[in-house]
N, C-alpha and C positions, 0 to 999 in steps of 0.2 A: 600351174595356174589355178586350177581347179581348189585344191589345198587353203591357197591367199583367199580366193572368194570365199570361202567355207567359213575361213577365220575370221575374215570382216563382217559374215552375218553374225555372227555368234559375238564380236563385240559392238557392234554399230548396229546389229540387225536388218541392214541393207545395203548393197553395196551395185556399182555400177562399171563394167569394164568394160575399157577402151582399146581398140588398135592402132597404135600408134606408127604408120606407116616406114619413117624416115629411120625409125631403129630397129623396125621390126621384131618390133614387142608389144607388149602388152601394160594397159595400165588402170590402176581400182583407183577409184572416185566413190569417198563414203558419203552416202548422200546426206547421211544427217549433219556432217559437216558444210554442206551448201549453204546452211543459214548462218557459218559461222566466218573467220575471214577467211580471207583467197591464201592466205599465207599455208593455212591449214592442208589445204586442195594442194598445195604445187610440192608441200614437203610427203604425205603422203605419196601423188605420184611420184616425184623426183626417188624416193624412199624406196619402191618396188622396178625402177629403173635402174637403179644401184643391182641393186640383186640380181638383175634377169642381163644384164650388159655385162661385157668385158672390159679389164680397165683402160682401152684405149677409147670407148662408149662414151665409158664412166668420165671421163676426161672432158668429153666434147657437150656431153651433157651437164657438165657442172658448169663448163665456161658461157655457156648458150641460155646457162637458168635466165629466166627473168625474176626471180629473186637472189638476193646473196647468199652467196657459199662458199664455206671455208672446207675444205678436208682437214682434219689433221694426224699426226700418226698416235694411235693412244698411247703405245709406249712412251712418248717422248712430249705428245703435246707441240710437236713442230708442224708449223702449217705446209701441207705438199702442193695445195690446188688451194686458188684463188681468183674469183671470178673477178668481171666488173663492177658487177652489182654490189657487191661484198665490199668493194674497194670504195663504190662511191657512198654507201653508207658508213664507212670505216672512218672516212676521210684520210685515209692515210696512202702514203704511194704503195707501190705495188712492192718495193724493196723493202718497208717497214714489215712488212709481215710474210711474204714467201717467206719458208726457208727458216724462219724465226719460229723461240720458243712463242707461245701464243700471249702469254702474260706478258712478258717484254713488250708487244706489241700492243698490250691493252690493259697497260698496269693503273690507270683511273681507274677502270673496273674489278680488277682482281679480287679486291678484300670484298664484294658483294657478289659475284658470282664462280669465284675456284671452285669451294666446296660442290655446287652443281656440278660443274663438269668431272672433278673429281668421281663423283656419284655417279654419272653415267657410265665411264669407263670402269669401275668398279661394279655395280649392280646392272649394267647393262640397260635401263631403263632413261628412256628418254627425257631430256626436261622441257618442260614450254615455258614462255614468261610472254603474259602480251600486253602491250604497250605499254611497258615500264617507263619511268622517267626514269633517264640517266645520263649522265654528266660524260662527255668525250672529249678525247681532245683532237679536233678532226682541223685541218688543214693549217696547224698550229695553235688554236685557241681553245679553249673549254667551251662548250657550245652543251645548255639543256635538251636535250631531243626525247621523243616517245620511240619507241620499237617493240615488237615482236619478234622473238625469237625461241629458236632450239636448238639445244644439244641433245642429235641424233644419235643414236650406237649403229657403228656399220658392224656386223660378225661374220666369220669367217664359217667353212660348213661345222665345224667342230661346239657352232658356238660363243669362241670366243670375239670378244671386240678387239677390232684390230684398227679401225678407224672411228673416229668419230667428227660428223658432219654437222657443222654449224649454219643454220640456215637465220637469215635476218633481215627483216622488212622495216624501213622505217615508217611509222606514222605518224611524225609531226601536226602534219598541216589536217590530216583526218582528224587529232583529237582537238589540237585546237579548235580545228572550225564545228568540230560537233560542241564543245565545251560554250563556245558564241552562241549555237545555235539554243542550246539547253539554257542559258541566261537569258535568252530573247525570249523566251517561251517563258520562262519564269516569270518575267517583267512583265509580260500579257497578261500571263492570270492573272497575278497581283492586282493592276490594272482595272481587269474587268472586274474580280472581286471589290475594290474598293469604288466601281460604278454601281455596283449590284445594291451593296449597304447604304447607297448615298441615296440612290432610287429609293428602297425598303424607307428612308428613316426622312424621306422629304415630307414637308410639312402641307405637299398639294399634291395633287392627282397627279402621276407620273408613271411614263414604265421606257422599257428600252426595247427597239424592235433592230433586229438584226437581219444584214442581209437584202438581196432583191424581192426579197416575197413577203419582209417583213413581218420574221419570226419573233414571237414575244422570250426576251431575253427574262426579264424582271420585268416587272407590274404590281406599285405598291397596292394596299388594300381602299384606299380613295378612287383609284384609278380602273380597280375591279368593281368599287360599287357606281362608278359612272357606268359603266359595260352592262352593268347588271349580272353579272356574272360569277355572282358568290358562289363558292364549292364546286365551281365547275372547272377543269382541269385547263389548261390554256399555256400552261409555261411550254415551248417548246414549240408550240403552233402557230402558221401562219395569222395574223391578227383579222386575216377579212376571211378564213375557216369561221372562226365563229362570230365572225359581225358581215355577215355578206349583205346588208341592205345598208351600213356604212360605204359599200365598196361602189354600189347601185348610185350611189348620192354627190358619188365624184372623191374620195377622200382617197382611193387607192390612188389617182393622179395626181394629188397633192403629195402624200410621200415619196412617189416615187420621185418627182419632183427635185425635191429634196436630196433624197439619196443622190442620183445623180448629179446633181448640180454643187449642191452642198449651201444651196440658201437657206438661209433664215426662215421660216412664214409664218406668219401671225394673221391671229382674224380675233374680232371679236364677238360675242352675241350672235355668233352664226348658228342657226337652225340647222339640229341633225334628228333623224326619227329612228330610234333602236327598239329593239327588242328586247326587254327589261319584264324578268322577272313572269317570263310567257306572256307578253303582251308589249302590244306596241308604244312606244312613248315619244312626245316629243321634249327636246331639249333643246338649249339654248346652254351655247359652250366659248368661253374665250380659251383659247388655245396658243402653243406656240410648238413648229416642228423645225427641230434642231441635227442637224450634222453631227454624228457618233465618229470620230477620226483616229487610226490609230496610231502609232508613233512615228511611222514615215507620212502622215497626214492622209494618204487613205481611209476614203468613206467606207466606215466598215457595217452605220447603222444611222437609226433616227432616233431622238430623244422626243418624247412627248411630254408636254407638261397639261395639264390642264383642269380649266374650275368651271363647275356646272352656276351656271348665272341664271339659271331658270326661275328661281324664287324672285330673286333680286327686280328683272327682269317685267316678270308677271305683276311683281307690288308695284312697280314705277307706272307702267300702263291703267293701274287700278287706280292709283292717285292721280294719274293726270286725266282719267275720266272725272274722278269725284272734286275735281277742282274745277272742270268745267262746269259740273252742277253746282256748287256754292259759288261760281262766278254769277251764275244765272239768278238765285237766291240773292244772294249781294245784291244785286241790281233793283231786285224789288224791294229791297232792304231802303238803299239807297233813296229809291223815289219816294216811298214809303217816307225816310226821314227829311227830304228837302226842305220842308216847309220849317223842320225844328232847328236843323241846323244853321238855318237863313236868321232866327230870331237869337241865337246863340253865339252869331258867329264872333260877333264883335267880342262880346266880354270872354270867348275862349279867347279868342287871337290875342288880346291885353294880358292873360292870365300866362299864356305859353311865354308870350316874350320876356314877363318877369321872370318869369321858374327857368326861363331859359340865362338871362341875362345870372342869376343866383346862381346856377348851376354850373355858368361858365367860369366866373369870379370862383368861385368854390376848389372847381376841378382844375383852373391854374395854377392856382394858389398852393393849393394840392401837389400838382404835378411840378411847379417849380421849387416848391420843398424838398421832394423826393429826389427832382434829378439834383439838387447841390448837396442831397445827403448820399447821396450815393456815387457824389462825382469823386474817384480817390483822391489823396495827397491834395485836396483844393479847399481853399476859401469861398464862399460865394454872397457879396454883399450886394443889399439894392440900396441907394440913399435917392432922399428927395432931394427938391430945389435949392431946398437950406443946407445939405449934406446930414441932415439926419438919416440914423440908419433905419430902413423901413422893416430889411428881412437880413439877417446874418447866419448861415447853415453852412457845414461841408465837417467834412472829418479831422481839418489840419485844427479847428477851436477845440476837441476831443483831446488829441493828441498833444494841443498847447494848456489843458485845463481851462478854458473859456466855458461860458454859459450864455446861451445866445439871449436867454431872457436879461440878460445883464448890457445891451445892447442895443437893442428892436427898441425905437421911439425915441431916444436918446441922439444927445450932441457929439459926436468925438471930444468935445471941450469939457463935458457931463460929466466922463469917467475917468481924467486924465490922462485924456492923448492930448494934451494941450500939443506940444512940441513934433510928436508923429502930427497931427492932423495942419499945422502950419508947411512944414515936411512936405506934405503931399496936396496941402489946398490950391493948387495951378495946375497941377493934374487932374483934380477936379471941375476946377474952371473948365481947363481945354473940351473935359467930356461934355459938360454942361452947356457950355458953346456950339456942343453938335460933334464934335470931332471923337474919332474911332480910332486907338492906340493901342501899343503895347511898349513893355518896358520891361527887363529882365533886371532883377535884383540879387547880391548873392549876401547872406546872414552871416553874422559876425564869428557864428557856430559851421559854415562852410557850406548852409544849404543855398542850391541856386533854387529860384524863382521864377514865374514869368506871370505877371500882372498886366489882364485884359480889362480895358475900359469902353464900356461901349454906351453910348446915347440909346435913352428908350424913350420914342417917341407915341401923344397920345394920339386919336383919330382923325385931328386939325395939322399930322406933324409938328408938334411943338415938343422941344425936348421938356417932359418934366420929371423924371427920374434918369439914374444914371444908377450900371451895371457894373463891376469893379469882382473880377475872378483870380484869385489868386490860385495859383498850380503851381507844385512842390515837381521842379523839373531837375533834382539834381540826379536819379538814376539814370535819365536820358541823359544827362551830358556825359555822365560816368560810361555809360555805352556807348555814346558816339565817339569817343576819348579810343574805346576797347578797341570798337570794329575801325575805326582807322588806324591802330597799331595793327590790327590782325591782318588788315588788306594790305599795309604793306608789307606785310612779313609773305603773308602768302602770293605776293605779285613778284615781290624778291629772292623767293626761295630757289633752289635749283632742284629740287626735286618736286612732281608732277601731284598737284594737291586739286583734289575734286569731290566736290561735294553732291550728294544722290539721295533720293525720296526714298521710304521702305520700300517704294516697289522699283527701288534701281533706274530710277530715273536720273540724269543726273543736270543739276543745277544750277552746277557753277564748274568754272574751267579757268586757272590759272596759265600762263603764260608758260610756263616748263610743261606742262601738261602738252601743249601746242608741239614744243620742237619734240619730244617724247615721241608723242604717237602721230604726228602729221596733222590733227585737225584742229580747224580754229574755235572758238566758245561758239559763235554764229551757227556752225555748222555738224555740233557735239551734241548744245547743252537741247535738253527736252527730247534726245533718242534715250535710250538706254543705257546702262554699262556694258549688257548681253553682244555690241558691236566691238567691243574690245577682245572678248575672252573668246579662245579657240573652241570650233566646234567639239573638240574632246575634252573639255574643262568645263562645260556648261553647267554642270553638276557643283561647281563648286559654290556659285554666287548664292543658292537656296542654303546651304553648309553654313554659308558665314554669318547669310541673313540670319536663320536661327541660333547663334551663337550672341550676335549682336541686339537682337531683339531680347533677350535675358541680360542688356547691362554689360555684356565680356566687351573688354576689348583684343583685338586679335593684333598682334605683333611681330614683324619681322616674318610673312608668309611668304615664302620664295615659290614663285610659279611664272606665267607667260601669258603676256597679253599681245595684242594684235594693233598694228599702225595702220595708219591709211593707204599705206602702199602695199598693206598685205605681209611685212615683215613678223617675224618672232622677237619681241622681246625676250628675255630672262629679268623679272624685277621682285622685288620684294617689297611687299602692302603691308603699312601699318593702317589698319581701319577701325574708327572711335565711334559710340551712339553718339549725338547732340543731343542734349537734352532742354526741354525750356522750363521757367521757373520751378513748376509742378515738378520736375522730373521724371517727364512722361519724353516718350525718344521721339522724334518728330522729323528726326534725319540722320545721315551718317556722312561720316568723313573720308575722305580716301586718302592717303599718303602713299605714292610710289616711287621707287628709285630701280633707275637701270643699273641692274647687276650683268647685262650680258658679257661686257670684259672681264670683271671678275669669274665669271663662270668658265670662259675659257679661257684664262688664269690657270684656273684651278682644273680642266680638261688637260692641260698641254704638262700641266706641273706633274699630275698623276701620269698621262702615257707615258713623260720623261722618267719617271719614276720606278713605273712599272719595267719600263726599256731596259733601264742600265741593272734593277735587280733582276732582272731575266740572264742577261750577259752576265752578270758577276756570277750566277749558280753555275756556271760550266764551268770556268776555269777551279771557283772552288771547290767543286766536285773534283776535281782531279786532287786534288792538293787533298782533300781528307782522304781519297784512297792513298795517297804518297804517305801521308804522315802514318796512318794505320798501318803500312806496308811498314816500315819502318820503326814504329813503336812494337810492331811482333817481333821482328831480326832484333832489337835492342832488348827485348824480354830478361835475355841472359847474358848480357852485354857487363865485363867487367866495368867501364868505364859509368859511372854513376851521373855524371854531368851529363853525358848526351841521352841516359833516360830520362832524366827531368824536364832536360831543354824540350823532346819530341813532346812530353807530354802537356806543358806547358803550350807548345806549337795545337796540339790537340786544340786545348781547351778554347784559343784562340781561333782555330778556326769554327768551333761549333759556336763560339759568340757570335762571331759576323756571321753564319748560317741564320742563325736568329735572328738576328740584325737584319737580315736581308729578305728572310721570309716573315721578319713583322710589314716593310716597306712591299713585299709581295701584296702581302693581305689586306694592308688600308686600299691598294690599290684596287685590289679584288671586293672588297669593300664597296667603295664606292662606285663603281661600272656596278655595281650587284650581281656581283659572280661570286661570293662566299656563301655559301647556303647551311643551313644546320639540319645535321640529319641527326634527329631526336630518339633516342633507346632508352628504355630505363636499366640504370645501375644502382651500385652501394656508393653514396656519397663518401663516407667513413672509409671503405678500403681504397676510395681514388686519394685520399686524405694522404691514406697512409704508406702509397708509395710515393705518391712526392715529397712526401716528409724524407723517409728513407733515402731518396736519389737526393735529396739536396743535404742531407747529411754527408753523405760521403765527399760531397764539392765542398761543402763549407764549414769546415768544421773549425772556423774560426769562431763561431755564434753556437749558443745553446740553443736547439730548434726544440720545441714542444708539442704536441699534437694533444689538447683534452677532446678524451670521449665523451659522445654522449647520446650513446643509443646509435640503434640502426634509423639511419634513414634512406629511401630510396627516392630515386628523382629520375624525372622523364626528361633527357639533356645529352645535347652534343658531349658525350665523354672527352672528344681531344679539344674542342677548344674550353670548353668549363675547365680543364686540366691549363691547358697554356695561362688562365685567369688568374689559377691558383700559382703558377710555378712563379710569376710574373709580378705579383703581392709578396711570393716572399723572398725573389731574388731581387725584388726595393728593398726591404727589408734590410736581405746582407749587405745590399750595396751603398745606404743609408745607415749603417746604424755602426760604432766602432766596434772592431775587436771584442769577445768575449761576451757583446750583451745577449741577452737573452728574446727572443721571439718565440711568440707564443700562437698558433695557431686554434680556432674555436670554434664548433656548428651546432646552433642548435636549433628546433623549431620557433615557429611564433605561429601558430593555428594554419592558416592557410599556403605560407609558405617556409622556408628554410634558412637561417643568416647562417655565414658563412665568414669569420674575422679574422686580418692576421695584426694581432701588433707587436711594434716593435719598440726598442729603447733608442731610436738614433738622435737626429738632431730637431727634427720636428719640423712644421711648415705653416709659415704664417696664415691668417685670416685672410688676407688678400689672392694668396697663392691657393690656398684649398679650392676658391672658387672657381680654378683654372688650369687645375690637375689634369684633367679630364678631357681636355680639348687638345686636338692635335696639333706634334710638335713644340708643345707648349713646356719647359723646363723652368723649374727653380735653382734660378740664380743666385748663389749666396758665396761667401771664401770656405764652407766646409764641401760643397756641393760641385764648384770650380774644375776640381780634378778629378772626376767622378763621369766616366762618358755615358753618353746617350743620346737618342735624338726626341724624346719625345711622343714616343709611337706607342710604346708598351700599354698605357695606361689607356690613350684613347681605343687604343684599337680593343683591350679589357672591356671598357665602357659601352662599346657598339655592339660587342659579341652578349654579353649581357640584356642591352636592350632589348636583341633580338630573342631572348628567351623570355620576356617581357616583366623582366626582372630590373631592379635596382641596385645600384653601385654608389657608394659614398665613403667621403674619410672626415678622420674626426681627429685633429692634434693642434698640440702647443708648441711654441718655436723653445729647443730646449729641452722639450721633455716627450720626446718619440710620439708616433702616429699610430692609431686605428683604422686599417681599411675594411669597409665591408663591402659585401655584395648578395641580396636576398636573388633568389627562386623558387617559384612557382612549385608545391608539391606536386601540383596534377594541371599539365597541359596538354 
């Protein structure tokens, strides 16, 4: 015991041992390990319990760990001891792994961690890994999880390793909920930082006080010179530390106030006495204190804003003394003038009411010019008693080439309107008579009209002019024509169409809208859209708004909105700006459709999918061991026909393998359980073994591979590989006998193309745009007898995307295709 302690100061430099009563042993605890996890502490003790116990100890302490433990034998790698722990992060029963090699039991893992375990039973040295992300397949399913673990080396006295102990903690829910915890804290700073610079770059006095003690957070430099407290140090300090005669004056109970309550308070022109600048001042302050909240609405601070009104304040009291003294002055003024004004008053009074009556006449005259010149799309005539015209103005005589001076003072009869002014002289009358009309006309050229006539009567009521407005009403009828086709389009629609302000308010509520989500327009229109969308999507409405505020329209957005009974939709939004004349955006449009049947459509069609290619991999597992058993006995088999046949049976069964791990992986696909685990390779030598393997299958086709330099690329090697095998067994299986395919990669600056073309039959325009979408087949008489279901190429196109790379083809019906597919040099 003594020895162990010795060793663990020399590599730990301190070490702590315990008596462990129930085994009656002994056990070290490195203390510099205490700050690291508990996994660390239970494998070192478990580790010197090994040693100092006998294997029937060894036994009761491996079953009793509270972490998991595997034993296994090193020679062999077969697990002997297997606890609960072990088992309930394994996910697996207890019969998958007793007894079993180890990799058998955890062959997801194998190809990323043999080589360790190899390593330990070889070099004797333990491995750690802590909380790896990795892929299991625990109670039937593929499930991501974190863990910590090690392969321990147990050695015998001689030395060597004779066991090797596997010890494993899961910690899922610890990285997750730390990885939450680390984005929350992120979002804070962010947060506060972007309160920090809004305070600094405000155009008023402002700072941010944090806190029950009301710590100065930020405090622009207006804010410092209201304080008085230039180059005095303040960030970090309670704000009544260095204002304590603000605190004397009652303002500490006003923020406090605040803080706790979370009201608003405003004052204006309130009197405060600071200390400014070594000395005492008074001021006059409009103020406002504001609630600081953070994202669960907790009061976290107070916002101050405020403008020193002292000047303002002092000049207005200064002028309304000095108007009291020129009121006083006036007054002597006044008496002083009586006697002049008494002899004056008459011929002013006579003089004001001409300049007034000129001025009036003047400025109507004026002003009724101006409004018919600037009244749009209008005519505006005045005629007297006789129907001469007095005033003729508006922009439609411009538009029609008229001159008003060709007009003014004149008879309709003058300039030959003989025929127009017979036409309309009873219309005249009627007005002349007293009577106020209107009549709507439409031109021979398809403009509508609408002609107001109205009696202008003089200060006796007598009609003696008459008013006659012509308005060019044909874009209003053209509009009222529009919005009546639109409303009934949009009342008859079956999909849920609503209209919203920039800031998500929404406006208008269609009748589909209604049975959709449960509410009536009464009971919708002027809340928000934010009542629709789930609290975990709220993020998305600010997303679109700034997509749609730049002119985009957003289409076919598949997500979930919320009904009045508290339901999930699944629907898909098409959402348009409105724009008005100017083409300024003034509103937006909503378009939604319920996709939730469809979605669980397409739920039920994939688990069905996923279901039966799960069951078809066993039995055809057997069957490729049968036929391989079988193709070796037949190796030397005189009979030439049943080597063919097996090998043939071969090929067949690795196509349905294919077949059935393409329908695995869309399946895997969508649930989002296929993940790319990214390495860099030599693009070129993965080139040139698929070339090589599909030479040997098809050598009915000339295959090519042009070089062209090294390239390396950061990328899932097996599926980039399935992409390529997958382009050029279309290829074989597209193109006759003998032609030639030619495989190609070359750079283009930031990423890599990658082309295979072939001579086949080629694929129309229609079809190109639809290659690419699942299950989706070209249908033709050379293509007919040609199997597939459709999956190879989508499932191509998603593995792609997900390297965030591009996939495209390029051909003519008749004269073979180009596919390609770029990636990313450096991801």
């Amino acid at each position: 015991m003594r020895e162990i302690t010795r060793e663990a100061h020399s590599c730990w430099h301190q070490a702590v041992v315990l008596y462990t009563k129930p085994f009656n042993t002994f056990i070290v605890i490195y203390k510099s390990l205490l700050n690291s996890t508990h996994l660390y502490i239970h494998l070192l003790n478990y580790f010197i319990l090994m040693q100092l116990t006998n294997d029937g100890d060894l036994h009761n302490i491996v079953l009793n760990a509270p972490i998991g433990i595997c034993i296994l034998d090193a020679a062999t790698l077969v697990s002997e001891i297997v606890n609960d722990k072990f088992l309930e992060v394994a996910g697996k029963p207890y019969d998958a792994i007793a007894g079993k090699f180890y990799w058998d039991s955890f062959a997801e893992a194998r190809c990323y961690y043999e080589a360790a375990l190899n390593s330990v039973v070889e070099d004797g040295k333990p491995y750690y890994a802590n909380e790896v992300e990795l892929m299991l397949i625990r109670h039937g399913k593929e499930e991501m999880v974190f863990v910590t673990f090690v392969y321990s080396p147990i050695k015998n006295k001689k030395g060597k390793v004779t066991k090797v102990a596997v010890w494993v903690l899961e910690n899922t829910m610890q990285v997750v909920a730390r990885k939450k915890i680390e984005a929350a804290e992120q979002q804070a700073r962010e947060s506060l930082k972007t309160v920090r610079n809004m305070v600094l770059q405000a155009p008023v006095a402002m700072c941010l006080l944090i806190g029950p003690n009301h710590t100065v957070e930020v405090a622009n430099e207006l804010m410092i010179e209201i304080w008085g407290k230039k180059g005095v140090a303040i960030t970090g300090k309670p704000m009544f530390e260095f204002l304590p005669e603000a605190e004397e004056q009652g303002f500490y109970q006003l923020l406090g106030s605040v803080y706790k309550t979370g009201e608003t308070f405003h004052a204006n022109e309130l009197p405060i006495d600071l200390v400014r600048h070594d000395r005492v001042e008074s001021l006059y302050l409009d103020f406002v204190y504001e609630a600081y909240k953070g994202a669960d609405d907790t009061i976290l601070g107070v916002f101050v804003v405020a403008t020193n009104v002292t000047e303002q304040l002092l000049a207005r009291r200064k002028l309304e003394e000095n108007t009291i003294e020129l009121q006083a002055i006036n007054e002597e003024v006044v008496a002083t003038n009586e006697e002049l004004a008494a002899v004056n008053e008459e011929l002013a009074f006579a003089n004001v009411e001409l300049a007034e009556a000129q001025a009036r006449i003047t400025r109507n005259e004026r002003l009724f010019r101006s409004i018919a010149v600037n009244m749009p799309n209008s005519v505006v005539i005045v005629i007297d008693k006789n129907h001469r015209y007095v005033i003729v103005e508006g922009d439609l005589m411009d538009k029609l080439g008229y001159d008003r001076r060709d007009y003014e003072g004149k008879h309709p009869t003058e300039i030959g309107q003989t025929e127009r002014y017979e036409a309309s002289k009873h219309l005249y009358d009627r007005m002349m008579a007293g009577e106020k009309f209107s009549v709507e006309r439409k031109a021979a050229t398809g403009e509508n009209y609408i002609v107001h006539f109205v009696p202008l009567k003089n200060e006796h009521n007598e009609v003696d002019a008459g008013l006659v407005m012509v308005i060019d009403i044909t874009d209003i009828k053209q509009a009222e024509e529009k919005s009546a086709k639109l409303a009934a389009i949009v009342e008859s629609s079956d999909d849920a169409i609503v209209s919203k302000t920039l800031e998500s308010v929404i406006t208008s509520w269609n009748d589909a809208a209604e049975r959709m989500f449960g509410y009536t327009a009464g009971e919708i229109i002027g809340e928000t859209i934010y009542k629709l969308i789930p609290p975990e999507r709220q993020d998305e409405e600010p997303q679109i708004l700034a997509r749609l505020k730049t002119g985009e329209r957003v289409e076919h957005f598949e997500t979930q909105r919320l009904t009045k009974d508290g339901r999930l939709l699944d629907v898909s939004l098409t959402i348009s700006p409105i724009k008005d004349k100017q083409g300024n955006i003034i509103g937006l449009s909503k378009i939604a459709r319920d996709i939730t049947e469809k979605k669980l459509d397409e739920a039920r069609k994939n688990d069905f999918i996923g279901m039966v290619s799960h069951e078809l991999k066993t039995p055809l597992t057997s069957l490729n061991a049968i036929v391989q058993v079988v193709n070796a006995k037949l190796k030397n088999s005189e009979d030439a026909f049943l080597a063919v046949a097996m090998e043939r049976a071969n090929m067949q069964v690795k196509r349905m393998t294919a077949m059935i791990n393409g329908f695995l992986n869309i399946s895997r696909l969508e649930a989002g359980k296929i993940h790319v685990k990214k390495e860099p390779f030599n693009l070129g030598h993965l080139l040139h073994e698929i070339v090589d393997e599909t030479r040997l299958i098809a050598s009915s086709h000339a295959i090519s591979l042009v070089e062209n330099g090294t390239v390396e690329i950061n990328a899932d090697r097996d599926k980039i590989s399935s992409v390529i095998s997958n382009l050029i067994s279309n290829a074989v299986k597209y193109s006759p006998n003998g032609k030639r395919i030619e495989i190609k990669y070359h750079n283009r600056g930031d990423d890599v193309v990658v082309s295979v073309k072939d001579e086949g039959f080629g694929i129309t325009p229609s079809d190109v745009d639809k290659i690419f979408d699942r299950y989706y087949r070209v249908e033709t008489n050379d293509t007919m007898h040609i199997s597939g279901f459709g999956i190879g190429l989508y499932l191509s196109a998603e593995i792609i995307k997900r390297h965030d790379g591009e996939i495209w083809a390029e051909s003519e019906r008749g004269k073979g295709s180009i596919f390609y597919f770029s990636l990313p040099l450096s991801s």
